[in-house]
C-alpha positions as CSV (number, residue, x, y, z in Angstrom):
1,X,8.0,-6.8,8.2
2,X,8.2,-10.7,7.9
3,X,7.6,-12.6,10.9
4,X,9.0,-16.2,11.3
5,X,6.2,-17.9,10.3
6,X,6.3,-15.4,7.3
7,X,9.9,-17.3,6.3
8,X,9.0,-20.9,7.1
9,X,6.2,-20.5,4.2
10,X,6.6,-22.0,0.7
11,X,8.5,-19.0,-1.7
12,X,5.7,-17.0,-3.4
13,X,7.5,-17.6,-6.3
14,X,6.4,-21.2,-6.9
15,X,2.7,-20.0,-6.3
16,X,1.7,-16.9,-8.1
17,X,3.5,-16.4,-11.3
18,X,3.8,-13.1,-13.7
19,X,3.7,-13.6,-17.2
20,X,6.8,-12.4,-19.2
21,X,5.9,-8.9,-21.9
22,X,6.0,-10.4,-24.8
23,X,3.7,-7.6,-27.0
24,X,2.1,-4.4,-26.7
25,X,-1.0,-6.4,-27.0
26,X,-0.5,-8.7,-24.7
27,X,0.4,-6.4,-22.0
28,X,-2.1,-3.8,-22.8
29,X,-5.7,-5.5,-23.4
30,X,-4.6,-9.4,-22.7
31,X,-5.6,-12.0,-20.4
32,X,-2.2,-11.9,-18.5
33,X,-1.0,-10.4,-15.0
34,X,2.8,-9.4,-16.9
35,X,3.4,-6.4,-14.3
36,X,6.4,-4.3,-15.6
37,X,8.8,-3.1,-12.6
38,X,11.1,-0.2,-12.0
39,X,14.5,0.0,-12.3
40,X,14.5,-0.2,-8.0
41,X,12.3,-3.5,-8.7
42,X,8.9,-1.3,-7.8
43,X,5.6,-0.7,-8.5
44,X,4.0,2.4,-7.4
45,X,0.3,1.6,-5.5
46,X,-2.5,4.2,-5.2
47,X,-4.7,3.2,-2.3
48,X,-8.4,4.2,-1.8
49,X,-11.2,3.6,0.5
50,X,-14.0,1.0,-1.6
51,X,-16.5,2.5,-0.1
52,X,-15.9,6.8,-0.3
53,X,-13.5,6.6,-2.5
54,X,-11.1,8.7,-0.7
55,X,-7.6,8.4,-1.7
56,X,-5.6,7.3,1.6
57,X,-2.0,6.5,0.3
58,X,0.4,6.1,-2.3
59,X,2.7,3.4,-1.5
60,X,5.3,0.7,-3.5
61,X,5.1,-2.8,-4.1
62,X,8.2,-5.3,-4.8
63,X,7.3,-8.5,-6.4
64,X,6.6,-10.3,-3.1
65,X,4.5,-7.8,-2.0
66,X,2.6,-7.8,-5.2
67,X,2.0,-11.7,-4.6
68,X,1.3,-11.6,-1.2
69,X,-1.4,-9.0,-1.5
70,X,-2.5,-11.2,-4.4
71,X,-2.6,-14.2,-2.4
72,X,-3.7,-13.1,1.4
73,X,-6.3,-10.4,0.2
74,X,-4.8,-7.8,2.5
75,X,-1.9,-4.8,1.2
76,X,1.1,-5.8,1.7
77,X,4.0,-3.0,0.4
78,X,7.8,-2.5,0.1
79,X,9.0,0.3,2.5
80,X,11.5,2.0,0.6
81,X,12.5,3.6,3.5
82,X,12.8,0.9,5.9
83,X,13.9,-1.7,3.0
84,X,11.9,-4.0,4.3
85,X,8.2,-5.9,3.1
86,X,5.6,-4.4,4.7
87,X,2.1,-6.0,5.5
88,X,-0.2,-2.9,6.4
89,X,-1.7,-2.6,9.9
90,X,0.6,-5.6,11.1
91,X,1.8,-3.0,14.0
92,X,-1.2,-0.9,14.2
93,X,-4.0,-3.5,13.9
94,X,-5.2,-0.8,10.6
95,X,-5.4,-3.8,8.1
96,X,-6.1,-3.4,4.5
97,X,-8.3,-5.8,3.3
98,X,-8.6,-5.4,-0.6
99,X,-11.7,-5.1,-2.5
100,X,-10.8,-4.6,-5.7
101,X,-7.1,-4.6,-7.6
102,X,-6.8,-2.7,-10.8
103,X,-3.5,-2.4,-13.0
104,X,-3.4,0.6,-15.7
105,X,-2.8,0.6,-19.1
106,X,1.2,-0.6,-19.4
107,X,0.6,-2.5,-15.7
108,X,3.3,-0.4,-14.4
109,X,1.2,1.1,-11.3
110,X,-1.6,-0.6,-9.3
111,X,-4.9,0.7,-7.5
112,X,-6.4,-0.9,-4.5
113,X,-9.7,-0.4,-3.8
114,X,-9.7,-1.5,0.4
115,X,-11.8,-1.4,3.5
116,X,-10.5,-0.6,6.8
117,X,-10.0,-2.0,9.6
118,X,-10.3,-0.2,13.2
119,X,-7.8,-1.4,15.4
120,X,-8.8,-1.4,19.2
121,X,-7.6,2.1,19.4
122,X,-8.6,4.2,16.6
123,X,-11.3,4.5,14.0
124,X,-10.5,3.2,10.7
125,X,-7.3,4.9,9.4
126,X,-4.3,4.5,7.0
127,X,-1.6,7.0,7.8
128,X,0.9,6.2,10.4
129,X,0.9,10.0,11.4
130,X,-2.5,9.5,12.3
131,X,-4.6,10.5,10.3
132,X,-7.3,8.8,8.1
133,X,-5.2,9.3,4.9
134,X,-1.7,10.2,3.9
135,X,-3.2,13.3,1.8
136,X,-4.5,14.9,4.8
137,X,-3.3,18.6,3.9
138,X,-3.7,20.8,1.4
139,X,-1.6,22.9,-1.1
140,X,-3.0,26.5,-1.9
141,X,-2.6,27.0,-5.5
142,X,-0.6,30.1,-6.2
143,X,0.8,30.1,-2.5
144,X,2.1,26.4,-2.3
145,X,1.0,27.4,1.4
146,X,0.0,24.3,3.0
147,X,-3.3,23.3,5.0
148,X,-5.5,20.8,6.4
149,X,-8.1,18.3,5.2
150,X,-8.6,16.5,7.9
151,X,-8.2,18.3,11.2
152,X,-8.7,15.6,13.9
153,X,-6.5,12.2,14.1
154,X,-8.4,8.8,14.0
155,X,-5.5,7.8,16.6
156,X,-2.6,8.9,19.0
157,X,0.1,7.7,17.0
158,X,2.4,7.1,20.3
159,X,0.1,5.3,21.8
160,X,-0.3,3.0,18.4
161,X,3.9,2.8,17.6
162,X,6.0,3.7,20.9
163,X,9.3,4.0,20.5
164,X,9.5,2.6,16.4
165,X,11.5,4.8,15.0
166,X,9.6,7.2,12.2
167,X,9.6,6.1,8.5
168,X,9.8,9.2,7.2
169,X,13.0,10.4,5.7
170,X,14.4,13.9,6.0
């Protein structure tokens, strides 16, 4: 979520700019950051830890997003639930700090590479349930019966969010 001093900034449109598609080439093996959006104005974002490599999210970025990770060196995302920019670990002291960004082939989907940070509470975690990742369960093939991964939580969510209503859409 933007903070105040978030808004009294100069737009990040008049400091990082995206270059406009103008060829196969150019988007595929140029020189050029020419990211290619959704229809919804997205980008989807696979997260990982740099140094296991464990995959701890997939989350969305909006153009501001995009740029402010870009420009800060921590995630920043567009919570499609919430509708609202999103800088990771703002609430829950579990910052993002990026190692490495990638962008595939057609620069349609992105893939951070971050370290953690542990917030005062909690070991080093992404998931807002509490857990270290997002992909902390398990689908049986055959079964589609679900487990667990990961079967302790790097934090007490409640403690971490209070009374912040749950992002998670039924």
């Amino acid at each position: 979520m933007s903070s105040p001093t978030d808004q009294a900034e100069a737009p990040l449109t008049d400091r990082v700019r995206f270059a406009p598609r103008t060829s196969v080439e150019q988007v595929e093996e140029g020189q050029e950051l020419a990211p290619r959006f959704d229809r919804d104005g997205l980008l989807a974002c696979v997260t990982t830890d740099a140094t296991s490599g464990e995959v701890l999210m997939l989350g969305y970025m909006n153009r501001e997003a995009l740029e402010k990770t870009i420009l800060t060196g921590e995630a920043y995302y567009w919570s499609r639930s919430r509708q609202v920019l999103w800088h990771k670990g703002a609430t829950s002291g579990l910052v993002q700090h990026v190692v490495e960004m990638r962008i595939d082939d057609d620069q349609d989907a992105l893939w951070l590479r971050v370290s953690l940070a542990a917030a005062t509470h909690s070991a080093p975690a992404s998931c807002h349930v509490g857990y270290r990742s997002c992909f902390y369960r398990t689908v049986e093939p055959t079964t589609g019966k679900l487990g667990y991964a990961e079967t302790e939580k790097a934090f007490d969510p409640k403690q971490v969010y209070g009374d912040a209503p749950n992002p998670t859409v039924l």
